[in-house]
C-alpha positions as CSV (number, residue, x, y, z in Angstrom):
1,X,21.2,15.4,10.1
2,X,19.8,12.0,10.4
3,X,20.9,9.2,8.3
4,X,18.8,6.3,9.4
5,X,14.8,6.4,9.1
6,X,14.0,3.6,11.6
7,X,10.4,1.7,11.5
8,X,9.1,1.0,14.9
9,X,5.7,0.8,14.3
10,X,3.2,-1.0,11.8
11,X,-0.6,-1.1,11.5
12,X,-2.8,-2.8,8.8
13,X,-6.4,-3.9,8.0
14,X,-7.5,-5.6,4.3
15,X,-8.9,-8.3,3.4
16,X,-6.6,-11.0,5.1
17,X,-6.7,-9.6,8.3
18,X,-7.6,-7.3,10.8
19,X,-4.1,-6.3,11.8
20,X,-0.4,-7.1,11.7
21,X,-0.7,-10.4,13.2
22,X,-3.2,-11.8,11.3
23,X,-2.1,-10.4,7.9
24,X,1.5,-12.3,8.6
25,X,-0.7,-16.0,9.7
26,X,-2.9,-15.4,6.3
27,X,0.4,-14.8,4.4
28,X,2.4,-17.9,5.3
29,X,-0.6,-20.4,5.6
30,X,-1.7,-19.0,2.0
31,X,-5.0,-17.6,2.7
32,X,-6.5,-16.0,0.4
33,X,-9.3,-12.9,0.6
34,X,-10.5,-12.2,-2.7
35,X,-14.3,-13.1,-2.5
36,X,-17.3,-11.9,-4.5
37,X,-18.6,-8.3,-3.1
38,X,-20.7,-8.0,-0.2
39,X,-21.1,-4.5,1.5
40,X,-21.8,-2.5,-1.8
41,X,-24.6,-2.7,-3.9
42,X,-23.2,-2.7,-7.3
43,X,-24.4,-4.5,-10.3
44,X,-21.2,-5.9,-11.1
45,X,-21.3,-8.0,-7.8
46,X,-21.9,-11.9,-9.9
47,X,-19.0,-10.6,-12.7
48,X,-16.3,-9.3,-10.3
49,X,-14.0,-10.6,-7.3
50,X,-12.5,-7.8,-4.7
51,X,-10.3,-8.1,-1.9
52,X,-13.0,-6.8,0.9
53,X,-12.6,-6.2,4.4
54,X,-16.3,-7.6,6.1
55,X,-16.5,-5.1,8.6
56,X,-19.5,-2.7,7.6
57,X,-19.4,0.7,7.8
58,X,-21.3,0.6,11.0
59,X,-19.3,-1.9,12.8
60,X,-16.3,0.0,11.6
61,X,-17.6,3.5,13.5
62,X,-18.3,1.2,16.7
63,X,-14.7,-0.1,16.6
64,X,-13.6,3.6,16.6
65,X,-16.2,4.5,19.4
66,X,-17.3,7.7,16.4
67,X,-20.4,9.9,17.5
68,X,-23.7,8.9,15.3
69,X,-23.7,11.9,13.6
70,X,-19.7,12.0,12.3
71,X,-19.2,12.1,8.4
72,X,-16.0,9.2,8.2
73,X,-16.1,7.6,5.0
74,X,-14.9,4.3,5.1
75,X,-11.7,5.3,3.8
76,X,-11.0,7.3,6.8
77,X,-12.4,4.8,9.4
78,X,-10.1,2.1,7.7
79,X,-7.0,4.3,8.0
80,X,-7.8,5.5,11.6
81,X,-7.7,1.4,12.6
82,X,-4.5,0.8,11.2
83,X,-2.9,4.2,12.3
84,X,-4.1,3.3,15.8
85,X,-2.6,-0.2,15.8
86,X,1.2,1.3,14.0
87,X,1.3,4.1,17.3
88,X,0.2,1.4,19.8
89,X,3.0,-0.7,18.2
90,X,5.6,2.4,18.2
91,X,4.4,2.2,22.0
92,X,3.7,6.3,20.8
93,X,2.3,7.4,24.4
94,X,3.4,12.0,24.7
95,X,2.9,13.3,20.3
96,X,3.9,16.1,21.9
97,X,7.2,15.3,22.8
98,X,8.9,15.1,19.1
99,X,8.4,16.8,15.9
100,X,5.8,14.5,14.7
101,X,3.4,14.7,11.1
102,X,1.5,12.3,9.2
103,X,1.9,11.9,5.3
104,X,-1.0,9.6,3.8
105,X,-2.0,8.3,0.3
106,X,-5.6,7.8,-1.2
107,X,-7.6,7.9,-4.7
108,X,-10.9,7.3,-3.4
109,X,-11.3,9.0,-0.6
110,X,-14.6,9.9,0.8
111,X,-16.1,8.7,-2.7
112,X,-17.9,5.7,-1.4
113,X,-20.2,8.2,0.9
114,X,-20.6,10.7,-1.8
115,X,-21.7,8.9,-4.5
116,X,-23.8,6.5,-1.8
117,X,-26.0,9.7,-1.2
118,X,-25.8,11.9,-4.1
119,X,-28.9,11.9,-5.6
120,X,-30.2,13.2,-1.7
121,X,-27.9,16.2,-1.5
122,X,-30.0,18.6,-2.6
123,X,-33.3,17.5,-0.3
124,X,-31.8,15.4,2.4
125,X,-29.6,18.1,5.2
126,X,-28.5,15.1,6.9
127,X,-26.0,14.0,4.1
128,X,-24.9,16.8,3.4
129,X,-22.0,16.3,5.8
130,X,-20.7,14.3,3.5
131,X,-20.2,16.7,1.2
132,X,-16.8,18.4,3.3
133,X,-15.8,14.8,3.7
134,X,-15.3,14.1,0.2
135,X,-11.6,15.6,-0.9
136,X,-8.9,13.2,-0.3
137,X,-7.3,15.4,2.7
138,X,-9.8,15.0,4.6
139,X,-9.2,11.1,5.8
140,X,-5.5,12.5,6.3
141,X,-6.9,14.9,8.8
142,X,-9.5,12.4,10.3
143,X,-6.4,9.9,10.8
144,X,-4.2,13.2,13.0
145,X,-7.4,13.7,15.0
146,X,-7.7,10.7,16.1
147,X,-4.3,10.3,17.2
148,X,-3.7,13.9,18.4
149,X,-1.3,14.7,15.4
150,X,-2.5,18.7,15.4
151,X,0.8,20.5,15.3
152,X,2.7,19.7,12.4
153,X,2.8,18.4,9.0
154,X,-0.5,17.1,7.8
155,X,-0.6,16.1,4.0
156,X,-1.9,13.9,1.3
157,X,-0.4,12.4,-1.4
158,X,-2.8,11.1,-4.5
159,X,-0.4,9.8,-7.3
160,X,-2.7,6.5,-8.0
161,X,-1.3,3.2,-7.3
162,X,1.7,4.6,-6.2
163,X,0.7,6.8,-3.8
164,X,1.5,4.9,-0.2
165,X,4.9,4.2,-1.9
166,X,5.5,8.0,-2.1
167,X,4.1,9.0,1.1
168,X,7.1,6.1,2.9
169,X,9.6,8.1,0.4
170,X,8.4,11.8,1.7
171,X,8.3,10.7,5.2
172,X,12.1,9.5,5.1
173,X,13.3,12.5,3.1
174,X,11.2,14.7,5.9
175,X,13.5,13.2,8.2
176,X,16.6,12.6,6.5
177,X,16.3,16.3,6.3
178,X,15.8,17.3,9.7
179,X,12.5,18.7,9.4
180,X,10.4,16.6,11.5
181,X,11.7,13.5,14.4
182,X,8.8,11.2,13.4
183,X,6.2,10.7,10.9
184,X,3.4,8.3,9.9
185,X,3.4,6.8,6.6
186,X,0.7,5.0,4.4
187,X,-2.3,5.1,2.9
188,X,-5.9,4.0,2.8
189,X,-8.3,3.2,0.1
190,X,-12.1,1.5,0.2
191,X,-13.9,0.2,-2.4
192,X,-16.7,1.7,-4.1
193,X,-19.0,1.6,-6.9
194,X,-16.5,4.7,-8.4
195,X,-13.7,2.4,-8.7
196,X,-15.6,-0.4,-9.7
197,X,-17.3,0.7,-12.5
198,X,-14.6,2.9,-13.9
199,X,-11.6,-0.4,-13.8
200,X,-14.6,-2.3,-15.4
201,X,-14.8,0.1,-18.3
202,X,-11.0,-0.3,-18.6
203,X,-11.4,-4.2,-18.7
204,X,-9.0,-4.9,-16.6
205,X,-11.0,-6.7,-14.0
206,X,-10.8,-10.8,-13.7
207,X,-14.2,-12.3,-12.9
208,X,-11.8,-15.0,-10.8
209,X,-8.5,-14.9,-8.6
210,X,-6.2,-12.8,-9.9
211,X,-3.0,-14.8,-11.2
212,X,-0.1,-12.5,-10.9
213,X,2.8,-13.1,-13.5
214,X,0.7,-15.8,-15.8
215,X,0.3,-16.0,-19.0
216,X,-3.2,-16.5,-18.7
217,X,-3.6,-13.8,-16.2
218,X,-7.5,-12.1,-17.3
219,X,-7.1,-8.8,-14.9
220,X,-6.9,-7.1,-11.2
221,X,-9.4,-8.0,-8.5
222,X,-9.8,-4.6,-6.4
223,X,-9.1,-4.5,-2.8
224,X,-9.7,-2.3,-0.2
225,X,-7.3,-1.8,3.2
226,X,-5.5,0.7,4.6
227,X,-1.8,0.6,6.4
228,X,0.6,2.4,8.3
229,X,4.2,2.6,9.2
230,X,6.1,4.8,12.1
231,X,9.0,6.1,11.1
232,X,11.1,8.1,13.4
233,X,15.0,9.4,13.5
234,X,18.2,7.7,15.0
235,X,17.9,10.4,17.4
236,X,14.3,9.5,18.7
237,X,15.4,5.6,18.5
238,X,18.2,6.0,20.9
239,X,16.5,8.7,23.0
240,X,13.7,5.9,23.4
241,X,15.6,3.1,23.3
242,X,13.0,1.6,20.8
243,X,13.1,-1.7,19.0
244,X,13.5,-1.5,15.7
245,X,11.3,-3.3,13.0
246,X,13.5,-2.8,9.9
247,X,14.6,0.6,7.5
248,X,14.1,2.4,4.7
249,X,17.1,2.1,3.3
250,X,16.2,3.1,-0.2
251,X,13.4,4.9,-2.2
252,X,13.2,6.3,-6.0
253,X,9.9,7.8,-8.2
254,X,10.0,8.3,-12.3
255,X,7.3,8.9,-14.1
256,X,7.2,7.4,-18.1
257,X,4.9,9.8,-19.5
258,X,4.1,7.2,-21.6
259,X,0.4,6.7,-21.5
260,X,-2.9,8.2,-19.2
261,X,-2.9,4.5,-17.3
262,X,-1.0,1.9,-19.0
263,X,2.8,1.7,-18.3
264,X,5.8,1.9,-21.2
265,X,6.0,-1.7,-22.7
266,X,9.6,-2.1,-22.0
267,X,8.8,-0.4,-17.9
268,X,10.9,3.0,-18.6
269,X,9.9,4.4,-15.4
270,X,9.8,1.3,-13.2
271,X,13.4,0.9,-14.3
272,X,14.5,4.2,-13.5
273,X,12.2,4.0,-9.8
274,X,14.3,1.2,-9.0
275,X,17.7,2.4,-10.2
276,X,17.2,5.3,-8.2
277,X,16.2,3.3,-5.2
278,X,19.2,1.6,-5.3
279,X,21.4,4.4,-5.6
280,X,20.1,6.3,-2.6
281,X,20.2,3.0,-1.0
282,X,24.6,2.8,-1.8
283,X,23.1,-0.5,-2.7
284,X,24.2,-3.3,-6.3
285,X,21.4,-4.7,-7.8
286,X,23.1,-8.1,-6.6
287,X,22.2,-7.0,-3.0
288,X,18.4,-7.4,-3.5
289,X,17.4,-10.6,-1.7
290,X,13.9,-10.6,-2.8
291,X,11.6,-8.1,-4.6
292,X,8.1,-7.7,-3.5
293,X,6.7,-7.0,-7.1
294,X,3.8,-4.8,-8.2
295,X,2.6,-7.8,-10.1
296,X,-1.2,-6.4,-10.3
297,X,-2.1,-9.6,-13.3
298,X,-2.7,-7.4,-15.9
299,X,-1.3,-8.1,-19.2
300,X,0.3,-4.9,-19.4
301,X,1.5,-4.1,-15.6
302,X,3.1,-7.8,-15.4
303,X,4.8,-7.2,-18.7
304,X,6.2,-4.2,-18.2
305,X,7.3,-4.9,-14.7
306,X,8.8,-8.0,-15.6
307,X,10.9,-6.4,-18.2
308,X,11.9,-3.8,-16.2
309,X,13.1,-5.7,-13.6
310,X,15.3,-8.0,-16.1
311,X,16.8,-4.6,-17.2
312,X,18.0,-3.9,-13.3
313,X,18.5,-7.2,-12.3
314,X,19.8,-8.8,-15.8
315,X,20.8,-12.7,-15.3
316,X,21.0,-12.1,-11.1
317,X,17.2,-12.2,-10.3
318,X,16.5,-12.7,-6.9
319,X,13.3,-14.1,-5.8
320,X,9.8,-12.2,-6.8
321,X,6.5,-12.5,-5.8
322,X,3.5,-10.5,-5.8
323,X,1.1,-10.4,-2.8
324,X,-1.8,-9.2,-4.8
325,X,-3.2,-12.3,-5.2
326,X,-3.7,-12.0,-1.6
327,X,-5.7,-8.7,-1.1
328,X,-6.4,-7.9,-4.1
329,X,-4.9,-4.5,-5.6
330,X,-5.6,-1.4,-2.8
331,X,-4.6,1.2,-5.1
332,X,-3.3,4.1,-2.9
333,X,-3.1,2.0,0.4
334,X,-1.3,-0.7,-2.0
335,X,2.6,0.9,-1.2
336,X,2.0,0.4,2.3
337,X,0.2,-2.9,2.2
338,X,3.5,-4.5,1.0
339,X,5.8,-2.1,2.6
340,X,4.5,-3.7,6.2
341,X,4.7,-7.4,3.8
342,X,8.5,-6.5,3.2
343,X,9.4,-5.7,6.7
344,X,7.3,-8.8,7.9
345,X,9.5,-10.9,5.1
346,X,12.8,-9.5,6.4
347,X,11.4,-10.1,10.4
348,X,10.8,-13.4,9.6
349,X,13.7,-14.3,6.8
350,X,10.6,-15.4,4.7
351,X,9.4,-14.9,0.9
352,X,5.4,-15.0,0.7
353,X,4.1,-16.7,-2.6
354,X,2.9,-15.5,-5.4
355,X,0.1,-18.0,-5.5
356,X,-2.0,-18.8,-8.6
357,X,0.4,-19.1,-11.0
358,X,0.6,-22.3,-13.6
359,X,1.8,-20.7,-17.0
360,X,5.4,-18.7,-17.5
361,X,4.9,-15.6,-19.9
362,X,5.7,-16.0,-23.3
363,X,7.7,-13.1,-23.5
364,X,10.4,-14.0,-20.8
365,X,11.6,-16.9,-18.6
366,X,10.8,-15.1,-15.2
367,X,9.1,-17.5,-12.5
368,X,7.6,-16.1,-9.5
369,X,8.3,-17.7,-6.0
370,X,5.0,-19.9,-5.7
371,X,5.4,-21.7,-2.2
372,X,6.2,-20.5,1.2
373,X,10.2,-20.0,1.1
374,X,12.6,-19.8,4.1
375,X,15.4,-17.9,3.4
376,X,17.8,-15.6,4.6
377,X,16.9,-11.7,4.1
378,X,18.9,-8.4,4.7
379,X,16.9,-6.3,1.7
380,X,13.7,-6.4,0.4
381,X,12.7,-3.9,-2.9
382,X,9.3,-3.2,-3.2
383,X,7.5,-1.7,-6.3
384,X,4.6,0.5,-6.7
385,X,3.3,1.7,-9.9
386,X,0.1,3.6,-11.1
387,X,-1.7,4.9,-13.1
388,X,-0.3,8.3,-15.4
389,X,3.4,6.5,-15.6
390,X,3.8,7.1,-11.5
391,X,6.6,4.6,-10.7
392,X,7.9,4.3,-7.0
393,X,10.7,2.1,-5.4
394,X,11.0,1.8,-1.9
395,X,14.2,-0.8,-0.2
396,X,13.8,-1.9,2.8
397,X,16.6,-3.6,5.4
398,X,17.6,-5.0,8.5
399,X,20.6,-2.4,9.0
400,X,20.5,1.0,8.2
């Protein structure tokens, strides 16, 4: 049985950058990619700020060299990009050769196209396609076409915001366990006028850049992006000689059951995601070097996280910071956004800011990490929690 789950391979698009590279340069020079909306039609477009990747849909199915007449939503063209870049940087030539599957998160899924063409279904044929395109599988199953993934396990996790989180946590215990050699992990959500209009309803959405951890934070800005991560076996790793990114050393889920999308006020189950984490991890709170928060600028994600990580971490905090303020918050892809931010953190012994912040909470004395900060790192913890109480944990680290 395998004990290390090594990552040799990363892949990411959102709204900072293109891929891996150019997320890292946005992250350390902090530049931001929340802007006002420009590739949907929505009425909300002069109220709202997103995280957006410009690429349209048809520049998108260019990049991918897709017939005219395929049926991607932009959810699967998103997550095909970054897949492609994590198995070119796995240097992933024979699929054939191990045991290999592909476990991917989304909410939205082929929404965008289906509720772009709705009112046509019944008179235009041509749409139609988009009908079979619509379930959240199917950009799982677009993603292992493109990259020949045929033979294995091909599966799709949907648990909200903490859906990436979970797929990185099923990967590892897939092979922990022997049952496959390698496996992609992530997620991919796009924005649409679905997501939009139903966080709008909740009022969670700022009309300005999201301010992570403030005191006057007004709400979320929606992002859309899509990651991956390579994970393969100690086995495959020496077999290959590959290099070796970083490791999941760590992962933990718990659900609060506390309400349909806001999480427990005193963070029940983002508490017990991480004290599981740390235990499969053999890790002491103590040996967190920095923790890659949530830290979506609600007023109740940032409270409850906040609390819940005093409760692990007591008087010993280590740094925190959230990225959202970044990209904006990718829902399902949002696990594996900051899973590649943790393993860039630990490859480059750096903590990203959490920019926007001026005010501490009232409730507690917790201060983000707001500049740029060289420091050295061995462990990164990294939460994800969504909607319906669905709390994930995943540790990451130089050794295994």
């Amino acid at each position: 049985m395998s004990k290390g789950v090594a990552i040799t391979g990363m892949g990411i698009i959102s709204a900072i950058g293109n891929n891996v590279v150019e997320n890292y340069e946005a992250l350390i020079n902090g530049k931001k990619g929340i802007t006002r909306v420009d590739n949907i039609e929505t009425v909300q477009r002069s109220e709202i700020m997103v995280g957006e990747v410009k690429f349209t849909n048809d520049e998108l199915i260019t990049q991918l060299n897709l017939p005219s007449d395929n049926n991607y939503s932009r959810t699967a063209m998103l997550g095909a990009i970054a897949a492609k870049e994590a198995f070119a940087d796995a240097g992933i030539t024979d699929i054939k050769k191990y045991k290999t599957g592909i476990v991917s998160g989304t909410s939205v899924g082929g929404m965008d196209m289906t509720e772009k063409y709705y009112y046509e279904y019944l008179t235009e044929k041509e749409h139609q396609k988009y009908i079979e395109s619509h379930h959240a599988g199917d950009s799982t199953q677009k993603i292992a076409e493109q990259l020949g993934i045929e033979e294995s396990l091909v599966t799709t996790i949907s648990t909200a915001c903490s859906s990436a989180a979970n797929a990185i946590m099923l990967g590892a215990r897939l092979i922990k366990s022997g049952k496959l050699d390698r496996v992609l992990v992530g997620g991919a959500d796009c924005l649409s006028k679905f997501t939009i209009n139903g966080f709008k309803t909740l009022m969670i959405l700022s009309d300005t850049y999201n301010t992570p951890f403030d005191e006057n934070r007004k709400g979320l800005n929606l992002g859309e992006a899509a990651a991956f991560l390579v994970l393969e076996s100690d086995e495959v790793v020496k077999a290959e000689n590959k290099k070796v990114l970083a490791y999941v050393k760590g992962y933990g889920n718990a659900n609060d059951a506390f309400h349909q999308t806001a999480s427990s006020d005193n963070g029940d189950g983002a508490t017990l995601a991480m004290e599981k984490a740390l235990k499969t991890a053999n890790l002491k709170a103590s040996e967190i070097d920095y923790i890659n928060a949530h830290g979506t600028a609600t007023g109740n994600n940032d409270l409850s996280e906040g609390r819940a990580i005093l409760r692990v971490f007591g008087g010993d905090l280590p740094e925190f910071s959230s990225t959202k303020a970044f990209t904006g918050h990718t829902l399902a892809a949002a696990g594996a956004i900051e899973a590649v931010y943790s393993v860039l953190a630990l490859q480059h012994n750096v903590i990203f800011p959490n920019l926007n912040f001026k005010t501490p909470m009232k409730e507690f004395s917790m201060i983000p990490q707001t500049e740029l900060k060289k420091k050295e790192l061995n462990t990164v913890l990294s939460n994800s929690l969504g909607f319906g109480g669905n709390c994930s944990t995943v540790i990451f680290s130089k050794e295994a």
